[in-house]
C-alpha positions, 0 to 999 in steps of 0.5 A: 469841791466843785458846783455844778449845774445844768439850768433847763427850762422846767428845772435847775439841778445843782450838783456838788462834786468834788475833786476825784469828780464824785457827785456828792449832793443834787439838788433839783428846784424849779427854773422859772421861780429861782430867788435869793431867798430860795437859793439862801435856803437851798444851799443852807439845808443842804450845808453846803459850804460855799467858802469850800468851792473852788470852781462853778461852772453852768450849762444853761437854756434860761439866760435870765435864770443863770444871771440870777444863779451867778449874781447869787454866787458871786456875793458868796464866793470870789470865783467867776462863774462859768457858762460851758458856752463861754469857755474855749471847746475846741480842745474836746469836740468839733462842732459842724453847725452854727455855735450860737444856735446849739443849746449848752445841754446838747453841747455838755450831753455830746462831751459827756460820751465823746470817745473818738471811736464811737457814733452816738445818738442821744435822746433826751426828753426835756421840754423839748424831746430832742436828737443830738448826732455825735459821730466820733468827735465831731457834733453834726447837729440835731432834731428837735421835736416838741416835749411830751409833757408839753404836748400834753399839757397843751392838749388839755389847755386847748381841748376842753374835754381832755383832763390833765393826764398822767402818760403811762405804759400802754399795752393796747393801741386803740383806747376805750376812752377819753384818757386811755386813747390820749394816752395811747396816742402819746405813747405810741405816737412818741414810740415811733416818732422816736423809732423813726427818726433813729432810723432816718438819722442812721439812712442819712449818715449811713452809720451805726449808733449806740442810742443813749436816753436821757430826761423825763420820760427816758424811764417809760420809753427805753424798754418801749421803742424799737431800738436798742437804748442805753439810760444815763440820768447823770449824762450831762453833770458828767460832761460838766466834769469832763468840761470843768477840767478846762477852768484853771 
């Protein structure tokens, strides 16, 4: 059996798989607030049998988390842990931009759907909502806008009469208060941000893409944009499959 786990900024899913590359367990915990005693918890409540694995391998935006994560494992189990970043990728994709500078994710996402027939454009809402461009096998690089839940968390935070606001599907565009205009702002501000950037991507490369969604909003917004969109929640545990092939 396999660990796998993807640590983002908002949250940390570890998941086990075994060796037919079947998801056997996911568990999902807050980033910032990992310890000893949770992760002792975590993999007790979730029987799971630490002496069993026989690889672990991380894609991870949060350094300090995934030194906690490995320093952890690696008093349980006498296997390196891996970071995707780390190990040698030349052998799935071409990557076009500075390596360094490209989160883990966003490499893992590009790998997941790779096929080196098809263009994709990948759309994940994280902390950040974020654009990656796959054209066959070679990552080009990407747009990063600012998350949705950020955003408005932040609105909130800064603006004294605008409460916590819980975004949802809007059918009409002008709000007939505080809470239906923020949300109607959010939604379709996000709609079309998303709808333009698709097509500006599409006008610079002159190609045609197949749009996968992804993250947190990924369920509100794919049936409400424009553009055609395919959802996958498990994209990038299932790049971290395809990656941990390379770990002998």
């Amino acid at each position: 059996m396999y660990i796998l786990g993807d640590i983002g900024n908002t949250e940390t899913k570890l998941c086990l798989v075994s060796k037919k590359d079947r998801i056997l367990k996911k568990i999902i915990f807050l980033s910032k607030s990992v310890n000893n005693k949770q992760l002792n918890n975590l993999f007790k409540k979730n029987k799971i049998r630490l002496d069993k694995i026989e690889k672990v391998l991380f894609c991870s935006v949060v350094p300090n988390t995934y030194y906690k994560i490995k320093k952890f494992l690696s008093k349980k189990i006498k296997l390196k842990c891996c970071e995707v970043k780390n190990l040698q990728l030349k052998s799935l994709i071409k990557i076009k931009v500075n390596y360094k500078q490209v989160g883990s994710d966003r490499i893992t996402n590009a790998i997941s759907l790779m096929n080196n027939k098809d263009n994709f454009i990948i759309l994940d809402f994280g902390t950040a909502t974020t654009f990656d461009v796959l054209i066959k096998n070679t990552y080009y690089g990407g747009i990063i806008a600012p998350g949705v839940k950020l955003s408005l968390n932040t609105l909130s935070d800064k603006a004294t009469l605008i409460p916590k606001i819980h975004l949802k599907r809007m059918k009409k565009v002008i709000g007939n208060n505080t809470i239906s205009a923020v949300r109607s702002g959010f939604f379709w501000g996000y709609a079309g941000l998303i709808d333009n950037i698709i097509n500006l991507i599409k006008k610079e490369t002159r190609k045609s893409f197949k749009v996968i969604i992804t993250g947190g909003f990924s369920n509100l917004f794919k049936n409400s944009i424009k553009t055609k969109a395919s959802h996958n929640q498990d994209i990038t545990i299932k790049g971290l499959i395809k990656i941990s092939k390379l770990i002998k």
